[in-house]
C-alpha positions, 0 to 999 in steps of 0.5 A: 621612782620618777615617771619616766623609769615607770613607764620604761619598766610598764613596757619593758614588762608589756613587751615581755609578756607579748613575746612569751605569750607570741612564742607560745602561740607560733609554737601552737600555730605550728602544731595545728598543720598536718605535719607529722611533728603534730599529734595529729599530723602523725595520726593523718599519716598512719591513719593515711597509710593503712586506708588511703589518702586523696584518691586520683583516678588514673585513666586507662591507656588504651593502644593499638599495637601491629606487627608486620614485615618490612624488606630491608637490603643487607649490604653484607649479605647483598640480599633482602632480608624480612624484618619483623617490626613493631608499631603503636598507636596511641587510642583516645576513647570516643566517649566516657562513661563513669558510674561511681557510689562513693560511701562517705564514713568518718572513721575515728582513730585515737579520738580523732575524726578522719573523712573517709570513704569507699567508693565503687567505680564502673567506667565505660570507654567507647573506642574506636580504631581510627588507624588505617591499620588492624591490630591488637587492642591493649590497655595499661591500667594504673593504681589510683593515686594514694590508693592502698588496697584495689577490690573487684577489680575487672575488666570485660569487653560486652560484646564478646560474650563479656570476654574478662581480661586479667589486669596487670598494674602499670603493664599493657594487656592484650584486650583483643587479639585483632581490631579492625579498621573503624571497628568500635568495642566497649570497654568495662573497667570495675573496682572498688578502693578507699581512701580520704577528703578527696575522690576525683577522676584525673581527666587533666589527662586528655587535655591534649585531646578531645572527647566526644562525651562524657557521662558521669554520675557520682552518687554519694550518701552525704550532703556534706562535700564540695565539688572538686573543680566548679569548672565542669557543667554538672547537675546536683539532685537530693536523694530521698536517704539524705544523699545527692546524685551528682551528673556530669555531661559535656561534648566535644571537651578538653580540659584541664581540671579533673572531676570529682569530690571533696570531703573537706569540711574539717580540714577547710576549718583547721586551715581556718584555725592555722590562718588564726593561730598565726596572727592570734599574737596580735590579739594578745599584744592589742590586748595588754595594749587596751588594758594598759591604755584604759587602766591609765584612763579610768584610775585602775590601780594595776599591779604587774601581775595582772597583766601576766595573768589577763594575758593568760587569758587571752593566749589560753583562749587560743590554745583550747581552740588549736587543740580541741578542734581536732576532737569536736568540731569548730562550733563546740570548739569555739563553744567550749573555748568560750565556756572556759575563757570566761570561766578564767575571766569571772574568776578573776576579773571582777574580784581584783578590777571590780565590776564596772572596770571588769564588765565595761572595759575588760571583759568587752575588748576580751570578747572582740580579741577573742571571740570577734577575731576567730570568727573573722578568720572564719569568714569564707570571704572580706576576712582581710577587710574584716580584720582591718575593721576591726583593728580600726575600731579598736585603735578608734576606741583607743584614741577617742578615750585618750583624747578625752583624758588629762594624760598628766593625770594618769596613775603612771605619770605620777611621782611617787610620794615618798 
């Protein structure tokens, strides 16, 4: 076989085995999402459906409703007549006062972790009757969102005795029978939920309004979150058991970005991964390239299995840190990952390549594809410059090699002797 036919077949084969490893890869990258196709995904959403997903507090509506007479002439009956009329007057609360404990507890399902919490929520509304006219005071309440199951839900008025209103879902109740002009009240609403990854208060609600203040104090028994929005001022302070006191104070606000938190740590990570399971066919076909292009330069004599099962390798490496991710975290993902990526390489590689091929060449471009790339994708920022870096100093290794070597001395451009 001439020069030319062998290095047709070398590429057609290469070629080959990046489009099988890059099919097994995408069709990885598509099973790490949340989507229900995924093991995962399915476990999210049953797990999702019996607790409670990412719960959205729903402000309250309050209204001032009056009722009263208006004289209206009848043509037919060519008199006036009394028409009882209805007319509402949407309330915007003075201030806000939010008390919440949330009790954050990874709960394990089928050997899978989930952020869930529980929270206790007590919110002050201050209103005010700023009509011209008396009325009744009423309130319509609505489900948090994603919220499946409300607990201790009650609303009282302090001032009247802690007068206790019984809440009707997505429907006004009376709260008191008369408010008069420029009169202010408290409303206390309480209850208790649960639900997962994120708590917050929708206070996207009142962007069109303004609120005089607002007081917020989240208390959680955990270090790990994240605020939801960074654009409220808010003051974080550790507690003695290992938790933090989140306040929130602002004036005179309109907003729209809602409050809250956020237990994301382990799904920031797997939309880390999913990012890295899609480019990781760029790993394996850089990969065979190197090995190709160095096997050439140093005389190591290569058969085309060996290709076939240094690719192995690489795409097995990607496969352990797509699936084990969701039962460890990322580290002792990628610690595991690594154990047994190397134990495939020390298994194989030094025996068939020898040391000095396996250990100089081999075994380091591996490190970089592998090891190296995930991390770049781990990165919370410069991965896109890292990943170019990186790409660089690989296609420079290339180059500098090549440009060092006789390339008709290569094993590939040899004619076969007969």
């Amino acid at each position: 076989m001439n020069a030319s036919a062998r290095i047709f077949g070398i590429l057609v084969w290469l070629g080959g085995l990046a489009v099988a490893g890059s099919i097994i890869l995408a069709l990885t990258a598509a099973r790490v999402g949340e989507q229900k196709s995924s093991t995962y995904g399915y476990a999210y959403t049953q797990f999702q459906d019996a607790w409670g997903g990412e719960i959205g507090i729903v402000p309250p509506e309050f209204a001032l409703q009056r009722s009263y007479t208006e004289s209206l002439y009848n043509k037919d009956a060519g008199q006036y007549e009394e028409i009882k009329k209805i007319e509402r007057f949407t309330l915007v609360p003075r201030s806000i006062n939010i008390d919440s404990i949330v009790n954050y507890g990874e709960k394990i399902r089928s050997l899978l972790v989930f952020n869930a919490f529980e929270a206790h929520n007590d919110e002050t509304y201050v209103i005010v009757n700023t009509t011209k006219y008396a009325g009744e005071l009423q309130v319509k309440v609505t489900k948090p969102q994603n919220a499946n199951i409300l607990y201790d839900y009650t609303i009282t008025i302090p001032s009247k005795d802690n007068l206790v209103v019984r809440p009707v879902m997505d429907k006004s109740v009376i709260l008191l029978p008369v408010l008069g002009v420029g009169e202010q009240v408290e409303v206390k609403i309480t209850y208790s939920t649960k639900g997962m990854d994120i708590f917050k208060y929708n206070l996207s609600a009142y962007q069109n309004e303004v609120i005089q203040g607002l007081t917020a104090v989240i208390k959680l028994n955990t270090q790990e979150y994240a605020i939801y929005r960074e654009g409220l001022p808010h003051t974080e302070k550790k507690t003695p058991e290992g938790g933090i006191v989140i306040q929130f104070t602002v004036n005179d606000f309109s907003t729209t970005q809602d409050m809250g938190v956020a237990f994301l740590a382990k799904q920031m990570y797997l939309d880390h991964i999913q990012s890295l399971m899609n480019y990781s066919p760029m790993s394996l076909i850089l990969f065979l390239v190197v090995i190709f292009f160095f096997s050439q330069i140093y005389a190591v004599k290569f058969n085309a299995f060996h290709y076939l099962f240094l690719g192995i390798i690489d795409v097995f490496y990607y496969l352990f840190v797509a699936y084990l991710v969701r039962f460890f975290s990322v580290f002792p993902t990628f610690a595991i990952s690594i154990a047994l990526t190397a134990a495939m390489f020390f298994l194989y590689c030094p025996n068939v390549f020898g040391k000095w091929f396996a250990f100089r060449v081999v075994g380091v471009y591996l490190f970089l594809l592998t090891v190296v790339f995930s991390l770049i994708f781990l990165m919370p920022i410069f991965r896109g410059l890292l990943f170019v870096i990186l790409i660089f100093l690989i296609f420079m290794s290339i180059m500098i090699f090549v440009s060092r070597s006789d390339i008709s001395k290569w094993p590939i451009m040899q004619e076969e002797k007969n």
